[in-house]
VEXLUM-218992 format. One record per residue: residue in one letter; x, y, z of N, C-alpha, C, CB in turn. Coordinates in steps of 0.02 Angstrom, whole numbers. Glycine has a CB too. Layout:
+------+--------+--------+--------+--------+--------+--------+--------+--------+--------+--------+--------+--------+
: type :    nc1 :    nc2 :    nc3 :   cac1 :   cac2 :   cac3 :    cc1 :    cc2 :    cc3 :   cbc1 :   cbc2 :   cbc3 :
+------+--------+--------+--------+--------+--------+--------+--------+--------+--------+--------+--------+--------+
:    a :      X :      Y :      Z :      X :      Y :      Z :      X :      Y :      Z :      X :      Y :      Z :
...
+------+--------+--------+--------+--------+--------+--------+--------+--------+--------+--------+--------+--------+
This chain:
+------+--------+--------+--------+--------+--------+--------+--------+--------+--------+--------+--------+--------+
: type :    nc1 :    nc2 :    nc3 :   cac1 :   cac2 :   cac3 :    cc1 :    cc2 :    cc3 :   cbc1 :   cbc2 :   cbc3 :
+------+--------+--------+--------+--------+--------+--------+--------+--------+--------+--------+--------+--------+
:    x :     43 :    -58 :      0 :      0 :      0 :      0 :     45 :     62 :      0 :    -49 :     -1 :     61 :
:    x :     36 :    108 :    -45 :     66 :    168 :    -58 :     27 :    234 :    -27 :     72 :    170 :   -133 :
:    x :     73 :    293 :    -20 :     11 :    348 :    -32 :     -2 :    358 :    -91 :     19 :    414 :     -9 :
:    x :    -59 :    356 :    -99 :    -92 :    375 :   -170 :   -101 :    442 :   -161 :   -163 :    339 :   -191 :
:    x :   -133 :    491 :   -139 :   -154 :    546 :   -136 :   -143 :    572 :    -61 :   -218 :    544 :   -161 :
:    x :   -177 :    638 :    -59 :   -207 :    669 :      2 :   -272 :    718 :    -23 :   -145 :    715 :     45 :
:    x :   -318 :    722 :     13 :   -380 :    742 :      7 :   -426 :    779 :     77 :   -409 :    680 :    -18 :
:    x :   -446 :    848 :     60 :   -465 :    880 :    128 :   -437 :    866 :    172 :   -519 :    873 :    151 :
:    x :   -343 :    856 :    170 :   -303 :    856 :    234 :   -288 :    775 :    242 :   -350 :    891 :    303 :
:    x :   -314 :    742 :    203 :   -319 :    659 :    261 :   -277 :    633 :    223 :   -399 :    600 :    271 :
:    x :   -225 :    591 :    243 :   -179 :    559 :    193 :   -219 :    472 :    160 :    -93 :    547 :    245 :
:    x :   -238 :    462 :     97 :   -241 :    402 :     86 :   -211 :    370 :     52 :   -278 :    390 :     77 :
:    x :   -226 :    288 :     81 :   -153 :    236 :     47 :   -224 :    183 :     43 :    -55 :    204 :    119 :
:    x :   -216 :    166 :    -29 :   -265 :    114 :    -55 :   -268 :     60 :    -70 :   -285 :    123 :    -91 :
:    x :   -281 :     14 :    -60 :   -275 :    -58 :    -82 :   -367 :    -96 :   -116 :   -241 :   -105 :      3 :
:    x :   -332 :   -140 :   -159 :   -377 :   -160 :   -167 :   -402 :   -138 :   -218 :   -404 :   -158 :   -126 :
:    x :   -458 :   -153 :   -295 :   -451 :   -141 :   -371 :   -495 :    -61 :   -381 :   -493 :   -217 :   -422 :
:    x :   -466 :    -33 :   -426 :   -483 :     39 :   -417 :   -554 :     34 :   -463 :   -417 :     99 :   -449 :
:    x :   -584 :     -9 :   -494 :   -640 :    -15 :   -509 :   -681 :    -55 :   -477 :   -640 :    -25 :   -558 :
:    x :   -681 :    -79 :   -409 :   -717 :    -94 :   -364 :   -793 :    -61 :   -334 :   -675 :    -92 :   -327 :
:    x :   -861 :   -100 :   -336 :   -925 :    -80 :   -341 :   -926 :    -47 :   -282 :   -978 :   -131 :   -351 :
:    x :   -867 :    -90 :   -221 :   -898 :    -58 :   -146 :   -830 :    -29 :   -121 :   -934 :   -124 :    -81 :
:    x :   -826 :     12 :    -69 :   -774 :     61 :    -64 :   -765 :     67 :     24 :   -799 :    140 :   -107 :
:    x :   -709 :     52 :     70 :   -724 :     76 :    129 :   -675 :    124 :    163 :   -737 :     24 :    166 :
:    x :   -695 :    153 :    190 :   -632 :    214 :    214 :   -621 :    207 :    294 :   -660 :    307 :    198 :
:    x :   -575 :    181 :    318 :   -537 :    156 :    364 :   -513 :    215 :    396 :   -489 :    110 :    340 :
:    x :   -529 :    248 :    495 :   -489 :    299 :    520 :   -477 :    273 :    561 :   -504 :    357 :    532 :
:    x :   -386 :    283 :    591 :   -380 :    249 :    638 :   -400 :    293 :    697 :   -318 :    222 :    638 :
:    x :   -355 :    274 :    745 :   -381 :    299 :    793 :   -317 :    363 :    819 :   -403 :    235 :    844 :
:    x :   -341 :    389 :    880 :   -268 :    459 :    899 :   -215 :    416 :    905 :   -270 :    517 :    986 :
:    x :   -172 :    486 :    867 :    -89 :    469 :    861 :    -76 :    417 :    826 :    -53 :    454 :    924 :
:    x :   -131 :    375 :    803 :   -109 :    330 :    744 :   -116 :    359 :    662 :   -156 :    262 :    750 :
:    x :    -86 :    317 :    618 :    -95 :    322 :    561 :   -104 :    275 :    511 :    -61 :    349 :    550 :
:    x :   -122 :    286 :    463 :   -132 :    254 :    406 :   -135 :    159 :    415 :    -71 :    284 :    359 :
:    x :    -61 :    171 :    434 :    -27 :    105 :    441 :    -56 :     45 :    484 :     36 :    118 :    466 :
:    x :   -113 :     97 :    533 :   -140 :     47 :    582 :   -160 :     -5 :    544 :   -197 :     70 :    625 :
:    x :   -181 :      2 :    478 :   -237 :    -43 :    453 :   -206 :   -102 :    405 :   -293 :      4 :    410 :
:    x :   -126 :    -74 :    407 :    -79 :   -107 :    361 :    -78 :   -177 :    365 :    -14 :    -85 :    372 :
:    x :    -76 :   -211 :    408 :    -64 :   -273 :    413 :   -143 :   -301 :    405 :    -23 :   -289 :    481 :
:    x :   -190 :   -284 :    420 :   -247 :   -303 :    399 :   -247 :   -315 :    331 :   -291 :   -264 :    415 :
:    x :   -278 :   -258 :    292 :   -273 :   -254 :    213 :   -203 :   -293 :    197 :   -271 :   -167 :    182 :
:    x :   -160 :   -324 :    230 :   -110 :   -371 :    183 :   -135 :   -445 :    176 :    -33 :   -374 :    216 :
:    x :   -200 :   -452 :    229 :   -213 :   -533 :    218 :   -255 :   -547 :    166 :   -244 :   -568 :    278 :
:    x :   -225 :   -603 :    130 :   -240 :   -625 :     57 :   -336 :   -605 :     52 :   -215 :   -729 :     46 :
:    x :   -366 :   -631 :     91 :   -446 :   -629 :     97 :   -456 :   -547 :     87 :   -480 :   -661 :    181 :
:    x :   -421 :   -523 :    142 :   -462 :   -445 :    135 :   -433 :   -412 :     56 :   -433 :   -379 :    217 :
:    x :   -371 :   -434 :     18 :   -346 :   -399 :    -37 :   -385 :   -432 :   -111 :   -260 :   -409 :    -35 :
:    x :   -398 :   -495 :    -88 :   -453 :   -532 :   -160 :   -533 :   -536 :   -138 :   -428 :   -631 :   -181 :
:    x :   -547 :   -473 :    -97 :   -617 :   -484 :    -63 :   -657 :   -434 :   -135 :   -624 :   -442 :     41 :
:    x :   -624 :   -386 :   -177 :   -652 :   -354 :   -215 :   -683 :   -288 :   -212 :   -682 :   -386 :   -228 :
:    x :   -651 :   -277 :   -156 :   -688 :   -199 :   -111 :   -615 :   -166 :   -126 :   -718 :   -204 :      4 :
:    x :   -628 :    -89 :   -116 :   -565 :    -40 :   -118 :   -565 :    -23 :    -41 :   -573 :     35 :   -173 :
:    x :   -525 :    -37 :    -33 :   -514 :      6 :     72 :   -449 :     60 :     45 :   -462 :    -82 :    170 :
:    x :   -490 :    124 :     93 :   -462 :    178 :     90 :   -440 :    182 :    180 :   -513 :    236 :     52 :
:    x :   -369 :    168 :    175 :   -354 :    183 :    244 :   -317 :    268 :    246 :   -298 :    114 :    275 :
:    x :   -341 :    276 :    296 :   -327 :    359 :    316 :   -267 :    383 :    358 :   -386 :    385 :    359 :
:    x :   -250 :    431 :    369 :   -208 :    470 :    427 :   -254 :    532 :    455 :   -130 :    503 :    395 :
:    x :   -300 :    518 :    501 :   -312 :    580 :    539 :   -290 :    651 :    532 :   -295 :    567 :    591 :
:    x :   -296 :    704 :    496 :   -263 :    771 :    514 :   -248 :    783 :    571 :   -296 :    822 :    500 :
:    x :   -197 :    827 :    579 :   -179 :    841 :    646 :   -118 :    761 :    687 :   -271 :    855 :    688 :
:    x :   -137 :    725 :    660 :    -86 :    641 :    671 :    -38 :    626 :    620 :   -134 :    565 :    667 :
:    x :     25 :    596 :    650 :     70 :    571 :    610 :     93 :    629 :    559 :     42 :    509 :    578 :
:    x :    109 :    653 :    606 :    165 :    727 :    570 :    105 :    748 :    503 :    279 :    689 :    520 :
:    x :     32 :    763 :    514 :     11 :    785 :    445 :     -7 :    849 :    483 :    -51 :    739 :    398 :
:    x :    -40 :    893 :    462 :    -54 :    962 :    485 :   -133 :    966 :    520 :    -46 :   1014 :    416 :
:    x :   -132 :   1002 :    564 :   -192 :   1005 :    581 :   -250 :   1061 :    552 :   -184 :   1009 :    643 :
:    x :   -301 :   1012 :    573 :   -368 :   1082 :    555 :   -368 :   1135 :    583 :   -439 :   1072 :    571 :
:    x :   -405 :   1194 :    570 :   -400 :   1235 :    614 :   -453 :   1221 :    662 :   -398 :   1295 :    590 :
:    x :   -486 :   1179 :    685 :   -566 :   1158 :    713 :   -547 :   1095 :    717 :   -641 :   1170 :    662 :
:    x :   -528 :   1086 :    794 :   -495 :   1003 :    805 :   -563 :    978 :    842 :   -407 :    991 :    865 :
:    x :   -643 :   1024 :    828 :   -700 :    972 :    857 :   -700 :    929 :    830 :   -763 :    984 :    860 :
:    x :   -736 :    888 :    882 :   -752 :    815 :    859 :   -799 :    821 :    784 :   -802 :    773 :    927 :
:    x :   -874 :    878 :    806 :   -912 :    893 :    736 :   -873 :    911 :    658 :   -955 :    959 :    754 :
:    x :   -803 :    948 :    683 :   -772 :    980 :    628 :   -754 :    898 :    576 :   -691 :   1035 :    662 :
:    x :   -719 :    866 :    631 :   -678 :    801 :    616 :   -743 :    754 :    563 :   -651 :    752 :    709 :
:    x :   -809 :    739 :    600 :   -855 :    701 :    562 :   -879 :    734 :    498 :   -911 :    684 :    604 :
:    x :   -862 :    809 :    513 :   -892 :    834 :    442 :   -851 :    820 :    387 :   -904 :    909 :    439 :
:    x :   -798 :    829 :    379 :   -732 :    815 :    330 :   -730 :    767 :    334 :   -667 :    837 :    337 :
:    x :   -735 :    712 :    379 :   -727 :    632 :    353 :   -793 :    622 :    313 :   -722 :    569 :    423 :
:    x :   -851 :    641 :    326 :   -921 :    644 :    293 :   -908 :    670 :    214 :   -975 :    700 :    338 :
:    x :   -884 :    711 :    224 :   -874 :    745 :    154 :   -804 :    724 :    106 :   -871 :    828 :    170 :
:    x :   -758 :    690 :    161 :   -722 :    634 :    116 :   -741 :    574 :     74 :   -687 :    608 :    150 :
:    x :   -784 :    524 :    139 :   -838 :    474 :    106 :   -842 :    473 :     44 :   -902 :    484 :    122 :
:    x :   -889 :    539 :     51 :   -929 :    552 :     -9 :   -896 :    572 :    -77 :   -974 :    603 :      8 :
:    x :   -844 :    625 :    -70 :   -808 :    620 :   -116 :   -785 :    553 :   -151 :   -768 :    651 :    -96 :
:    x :   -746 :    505 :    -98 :   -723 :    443 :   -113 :   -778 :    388 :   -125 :   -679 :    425 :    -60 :
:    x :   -827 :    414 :   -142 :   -898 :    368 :   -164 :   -887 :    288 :   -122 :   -901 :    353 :   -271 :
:    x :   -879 :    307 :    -34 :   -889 :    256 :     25 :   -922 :    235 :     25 :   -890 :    262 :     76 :
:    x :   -944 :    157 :     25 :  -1025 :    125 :     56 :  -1009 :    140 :    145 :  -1041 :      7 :     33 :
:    x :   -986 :    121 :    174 :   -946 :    114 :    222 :   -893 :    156 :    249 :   -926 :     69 :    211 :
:    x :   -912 :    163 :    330 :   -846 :    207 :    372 :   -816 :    154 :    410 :   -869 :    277 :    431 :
:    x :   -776 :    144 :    428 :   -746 :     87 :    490 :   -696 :    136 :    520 :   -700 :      2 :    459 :
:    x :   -715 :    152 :    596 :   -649 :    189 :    626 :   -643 :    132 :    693 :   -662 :    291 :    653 :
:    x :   -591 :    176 :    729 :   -548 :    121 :    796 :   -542 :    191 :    824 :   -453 :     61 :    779 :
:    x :   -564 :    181 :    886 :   -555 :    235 :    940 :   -570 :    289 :    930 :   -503 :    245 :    961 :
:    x :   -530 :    341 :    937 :   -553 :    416 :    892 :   -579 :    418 :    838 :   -505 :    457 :    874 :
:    x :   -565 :    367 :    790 :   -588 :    339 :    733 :   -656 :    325 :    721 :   -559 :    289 :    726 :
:    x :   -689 :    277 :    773 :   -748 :    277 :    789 :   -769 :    302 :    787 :   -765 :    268 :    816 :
:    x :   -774 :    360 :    842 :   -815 :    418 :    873 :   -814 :    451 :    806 :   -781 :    464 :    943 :
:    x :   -759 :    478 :    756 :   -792 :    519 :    696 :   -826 :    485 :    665 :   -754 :    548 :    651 :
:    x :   -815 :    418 :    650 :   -884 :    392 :    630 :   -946 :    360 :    602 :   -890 :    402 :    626 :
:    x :   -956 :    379 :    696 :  -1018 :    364 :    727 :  -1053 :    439 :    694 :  -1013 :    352 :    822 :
:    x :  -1025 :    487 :    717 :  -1046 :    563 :    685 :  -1046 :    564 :    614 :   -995 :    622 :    705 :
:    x :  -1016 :    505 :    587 :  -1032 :    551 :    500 :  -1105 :    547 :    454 :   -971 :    514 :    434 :
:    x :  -1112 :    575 :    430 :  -1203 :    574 :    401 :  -1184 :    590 :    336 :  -1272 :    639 :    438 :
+------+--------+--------+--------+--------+--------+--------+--------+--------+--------+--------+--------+--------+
């Protein structure tokens, strides 16, 4: 898994076929990054499952820059509006990760 991009601040590293029907965007949790999810997305099942997982880096984590609005609301809105950009069926976070979201709509 590479960085592919960065988008509204969030660093993503993608695995998995870029013409894939279903899409999930992975946040870890505080002070983690991207990588949390690394060893997951390396097992053979989750990489020939046919889904794209978009694993993230939190703004403000892992040396990336922060928002200026470190609310929790600020955090679910930009992951909300990442999603969507990244045409997500699916959010999966871990800890802080969670909590944004649980908040995203």
């Amino acid at each position: 898994m590479t960085l592919n991009r960065e988008h509204l601040g969030w660093e993503l590293h993608e695995a998995g076929p870029e013409d894939a029907n279903h899409r999930v965007l992975l946040l870890p949790g505080a002070l983690a990054t991207w990588a949390f999810y690394e060893d997951i997305l390396a097992e053979p099942s989750i990489r020939e499952s046919g889904i794209r997982f978009i694993a993230t880096t939190v703004p403000g984590f892992g040396g990336t820059a922060a928002p200026n609005d470190l609310s929790m609301q600020s955090y679910s809105s930009s992951a909300s509006r990442l999603a969507a950009d990244l045409s997500c069926d699916v959010v999966v976070g871990h800890s802080l990760g969670a909590n944004v979201a649980l908040e995203c709509h």
